[in-house]
Legacy VTK file of the C-alpha trace (Angstrom):
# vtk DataFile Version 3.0
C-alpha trace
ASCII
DATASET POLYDATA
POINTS 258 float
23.596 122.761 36.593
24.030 125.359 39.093
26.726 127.142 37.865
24.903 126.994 34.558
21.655 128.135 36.389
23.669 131.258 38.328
24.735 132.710 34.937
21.127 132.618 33.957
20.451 134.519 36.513
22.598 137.347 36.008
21.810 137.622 32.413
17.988 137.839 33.324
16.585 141.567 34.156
13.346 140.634 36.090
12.920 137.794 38.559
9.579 136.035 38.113
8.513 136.730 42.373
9.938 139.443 44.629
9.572 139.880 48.171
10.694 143.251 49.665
10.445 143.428 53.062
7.176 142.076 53.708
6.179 142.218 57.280
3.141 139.576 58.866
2.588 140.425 62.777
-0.113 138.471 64.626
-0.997 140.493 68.087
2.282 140.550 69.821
3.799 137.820 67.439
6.175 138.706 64.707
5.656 136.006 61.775
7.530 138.098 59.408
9.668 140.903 59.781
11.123 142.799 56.897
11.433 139.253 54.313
13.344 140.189 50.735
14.309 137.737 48.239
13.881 136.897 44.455
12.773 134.083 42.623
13.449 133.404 39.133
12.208 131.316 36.132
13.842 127.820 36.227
15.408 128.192 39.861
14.570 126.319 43.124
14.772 128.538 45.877
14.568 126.660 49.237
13.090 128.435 52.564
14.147 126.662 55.539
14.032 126.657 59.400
12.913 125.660 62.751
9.116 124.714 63.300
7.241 128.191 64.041
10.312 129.876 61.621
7.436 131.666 59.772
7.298 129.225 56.119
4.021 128.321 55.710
2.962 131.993 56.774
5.006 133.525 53.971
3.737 131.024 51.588
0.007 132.182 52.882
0.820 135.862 52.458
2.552 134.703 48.798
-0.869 133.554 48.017
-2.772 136.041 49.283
-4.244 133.644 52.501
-3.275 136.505 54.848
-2.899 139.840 54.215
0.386 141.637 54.210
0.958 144.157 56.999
4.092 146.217 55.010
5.926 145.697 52.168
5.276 144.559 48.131
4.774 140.961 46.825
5.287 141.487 42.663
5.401 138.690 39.674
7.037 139.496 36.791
7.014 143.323 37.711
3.404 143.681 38.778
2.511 144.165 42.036
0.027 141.925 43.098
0.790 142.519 47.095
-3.368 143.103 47.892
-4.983 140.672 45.009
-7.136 138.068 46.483
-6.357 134.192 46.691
-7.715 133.125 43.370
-6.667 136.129 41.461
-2.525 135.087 42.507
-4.180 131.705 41.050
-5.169 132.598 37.960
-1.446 134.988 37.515
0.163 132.133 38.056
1.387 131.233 41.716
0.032 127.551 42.771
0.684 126.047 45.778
0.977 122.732 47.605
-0.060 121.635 51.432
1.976 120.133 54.117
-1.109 117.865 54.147
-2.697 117.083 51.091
-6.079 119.290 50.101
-8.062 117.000 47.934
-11.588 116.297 47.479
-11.711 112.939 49.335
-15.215 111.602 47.797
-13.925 112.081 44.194
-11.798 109.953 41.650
-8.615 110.713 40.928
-9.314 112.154 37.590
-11.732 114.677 39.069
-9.183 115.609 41.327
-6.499 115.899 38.515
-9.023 117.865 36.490
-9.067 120.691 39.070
-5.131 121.782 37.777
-6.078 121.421 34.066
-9.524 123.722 34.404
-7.097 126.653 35.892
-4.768 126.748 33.074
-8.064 126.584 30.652
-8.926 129.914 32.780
-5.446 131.427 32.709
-5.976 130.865 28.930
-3.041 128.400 28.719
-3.160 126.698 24.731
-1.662 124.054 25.875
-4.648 123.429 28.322
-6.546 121.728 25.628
-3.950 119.371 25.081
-3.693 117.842 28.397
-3.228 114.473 28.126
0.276 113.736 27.345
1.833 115.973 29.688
-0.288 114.515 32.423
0.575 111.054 31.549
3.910 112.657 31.315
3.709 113.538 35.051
1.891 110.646 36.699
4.925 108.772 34.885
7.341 110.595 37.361
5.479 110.587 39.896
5.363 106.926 40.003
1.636 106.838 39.176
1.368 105.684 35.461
-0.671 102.269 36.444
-3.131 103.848 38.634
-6.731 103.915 37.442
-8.182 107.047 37.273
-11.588 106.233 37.768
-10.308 105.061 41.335
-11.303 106.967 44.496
-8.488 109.291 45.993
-8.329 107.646 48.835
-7.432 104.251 47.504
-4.279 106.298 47.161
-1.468 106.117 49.859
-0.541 109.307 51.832
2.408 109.495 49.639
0.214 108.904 46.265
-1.626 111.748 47.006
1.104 114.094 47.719
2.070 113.231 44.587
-1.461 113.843 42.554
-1.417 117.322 44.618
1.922 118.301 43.005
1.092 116.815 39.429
-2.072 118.918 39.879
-0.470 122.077 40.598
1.764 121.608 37.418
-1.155 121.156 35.266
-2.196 124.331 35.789
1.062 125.453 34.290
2.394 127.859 37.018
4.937 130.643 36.647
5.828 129.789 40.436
5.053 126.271 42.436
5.208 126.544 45.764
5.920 123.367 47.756
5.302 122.820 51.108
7.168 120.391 52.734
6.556 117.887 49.685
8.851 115.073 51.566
7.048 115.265 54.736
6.441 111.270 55.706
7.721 109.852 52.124
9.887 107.303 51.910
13.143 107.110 49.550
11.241 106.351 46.661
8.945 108.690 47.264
11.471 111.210 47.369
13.126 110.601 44.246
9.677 111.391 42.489
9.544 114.304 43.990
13.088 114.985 42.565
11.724 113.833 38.946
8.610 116.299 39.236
10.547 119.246 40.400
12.912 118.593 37.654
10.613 118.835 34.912
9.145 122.249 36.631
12.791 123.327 36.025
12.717 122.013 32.012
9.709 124.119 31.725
11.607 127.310 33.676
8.437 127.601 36.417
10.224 129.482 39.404
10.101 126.438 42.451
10.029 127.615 46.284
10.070 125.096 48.122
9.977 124.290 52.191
11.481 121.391 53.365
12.869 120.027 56.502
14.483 116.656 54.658
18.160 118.651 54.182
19.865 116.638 52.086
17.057 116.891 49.594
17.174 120.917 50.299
20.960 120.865 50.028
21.198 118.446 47.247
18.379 120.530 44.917
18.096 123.825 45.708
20.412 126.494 43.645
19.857 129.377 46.335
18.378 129.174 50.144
17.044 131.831 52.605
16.860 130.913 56.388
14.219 132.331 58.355
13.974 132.194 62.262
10.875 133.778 64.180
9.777 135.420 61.570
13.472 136.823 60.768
15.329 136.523 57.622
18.968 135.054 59.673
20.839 134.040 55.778
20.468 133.958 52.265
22.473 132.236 49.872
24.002 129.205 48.083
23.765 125.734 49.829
27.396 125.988 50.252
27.143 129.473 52.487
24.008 128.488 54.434
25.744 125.107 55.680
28.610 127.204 56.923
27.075 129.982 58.280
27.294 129.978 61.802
23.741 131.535 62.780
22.115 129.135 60.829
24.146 126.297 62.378
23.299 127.847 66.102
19.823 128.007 65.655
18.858 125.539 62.931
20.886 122.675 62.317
21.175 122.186 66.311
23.634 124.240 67.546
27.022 122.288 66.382
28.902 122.662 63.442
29.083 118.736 62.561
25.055 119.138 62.543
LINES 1 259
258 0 1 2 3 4 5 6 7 8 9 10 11 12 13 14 15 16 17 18 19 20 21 22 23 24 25 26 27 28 29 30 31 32 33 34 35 36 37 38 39 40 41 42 43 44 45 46 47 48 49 50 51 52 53 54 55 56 57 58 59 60 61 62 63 64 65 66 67 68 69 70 71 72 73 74 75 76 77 78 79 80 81 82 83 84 85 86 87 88 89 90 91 92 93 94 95 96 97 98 99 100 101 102 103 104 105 106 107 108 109 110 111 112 113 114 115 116 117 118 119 120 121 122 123 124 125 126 127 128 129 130 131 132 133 134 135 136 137 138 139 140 141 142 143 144 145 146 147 148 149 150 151 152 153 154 155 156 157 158 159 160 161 162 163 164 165 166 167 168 169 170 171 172 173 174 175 176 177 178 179 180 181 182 183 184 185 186 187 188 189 190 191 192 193 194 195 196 197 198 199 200 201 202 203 204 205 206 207 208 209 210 211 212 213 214 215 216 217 218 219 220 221 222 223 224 225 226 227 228 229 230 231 232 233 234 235 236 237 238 239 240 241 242 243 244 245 246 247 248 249 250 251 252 253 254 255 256 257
């Protein structure tokens, strides 16, 4: 698949999201400094590093959270570097939260509801024709015999991750960002999370994805960049990054057997 994926790549003349050396300082603290990479339509792209790397800050200045201090954020050519939060939204960029965000006094329909009313407002056909590719979704995710009507938070931590992902497909994004969708699943858990992303890549939606479970990063993603405060340390295949010798020193613990 990768191989296959790789001479996709090189045939294809615009990435869906590009990052060129976009810069996020807080006072003194650099949480990004100079990041570049590309994402394209059917590829998982995995960002990795220590706690306080700098992640979930480029994911909030992806989505237009914070602001970017230097450099250009475009999708499919446009720059959309300064658009607001729910602008990115309605391009195309969803996202996903360490910790679930979902509205906790609502049934899990409403909540489901929230991905399918932003494709009707992106103007998505499909939109109106919801139903099977939801049931399609809850099916991966494990969730097919769960009654909608139920509150979300009859739904175990790792039910709810899921509902936040199948939401954020619903809205049929040109890129899903997930972060750290693994975070306190167990190994079933994680396989859905395989099934979903999978589909995402059947439908060629661009996939970034942070994740500190590395066998699921290693095992999934076609292409990797490695950031350490703030600092863009590697880019590459799986492959390169496992090898590559600042990445061992100051992410996978400091020993090459890490």
């Amino acid at each position: 698949m990768k191989n296959t994926l790789e001479n996709t790549l090189n045939e294809q003349k615009i990435p869906v999201l590009t990052l060129n050396k976009v810069c996020k300082r807080f006072g003194g603290v650099v949480a990004a400094d100079d990041i570049s990479f590309e994402l394209y339509g059917g590829e998982i792209f995995g960002l990795i590093g220590p706690n306080g790397a700098g992640k979930t800050t480029l994911i909030n200045l992806i989505t237009g959270i914070y602001s970017v201090d230097g450099g250009t954020i475009t999708l499919s050519g446009k720059n959309i570097t300064k658009a607001s939060t729910h602008n990115k939204a309605r391009l195309g960029i969803v996202r996903t939260f360490q910790h679930p965000r979902l509205l906790d006094r609502c049934d899990i329909k409403t909540n489901i509801a929230l991905g399918i009313d932003l494709a009707g407002k992106r103007g998505i056909a499909e939109a109106k024709n919801y139903k099977e590719r939801m049931n399609t979704l809850l099916e991966a995710a494990g969730l097919s015999g769960v009654n909608l009507d139920d509150s979300i938070e009859k739904l175990s931590y790792g039910q709810q991750k899921m509902i936040e992902i199948v939401r954020a497909m619903l809205s049929h994004p040109k890129v899903l960002l997930l972060d750290e969708p693994a975070a306190g699943l167990n190994h079933q858990e994680m396989e859905y999370i395989i099934k979903l992303v999978n589909i995402a890549l059947k439908e060629n939606i661009s996939v970034l994805l942070i994740e500190h479970a590395m066998d699921l990063v290693m095992s999934i993603c076609h292409r990797l960049t490695v950031l350490n405060f703030g600092h863009q340390i590697a880019s590459g295949v799986p492959a390169e990054i496992q090898e590559n010798e600042a990445v061992i020193k100051a992410y996978l613990g400091g020993s090459h057997n890490a």
